[in-house]
C-alpha positions, 0 to 999 in steps of 0.5 A: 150535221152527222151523226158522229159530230151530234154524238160527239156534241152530246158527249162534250156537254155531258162531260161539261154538266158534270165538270160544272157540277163537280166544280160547284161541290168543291167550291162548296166545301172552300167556302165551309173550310174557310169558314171552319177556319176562321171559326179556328183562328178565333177561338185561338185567338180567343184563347190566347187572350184568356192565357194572357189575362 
C-alpha cells in the first residue's frame, strides 16, 4: 500500500473517531433533553391538577 493510500486511511479513521464521538455527545444531550422534558410535562400536568382541584 503507498504512502499516500496509509495517509489517506489514517485521516479517514480519525475523521471517523471524531464523528463517533461527536455523535455520542449529541445522543447524550437527547437523552438529558427528553428527560428534562418529561420532568416538564409532569410538573404541567401536575399543576393543571392542583388549578383544577
Amino acid at each position: 500500500m503507498s504512502d499516500a493510500v496509509t495517509a489517506l486511511l489514517l485521516a479517514l479513521a480519525a475523521e471517523i473517531a471524531e464523528a463517533r464521538k461527536q455523535l455520542a455527545s449529541v445522543q447524550k444531550m437527547l437523552v438529558e433533553t427528553a428527560i428534562d422534558a418529561g420532568n416538564l410535562r409532569a410538573l404541567v400536568e401536575a399543576m393543571r391538577t392542583e388549578r383544577g382541584a
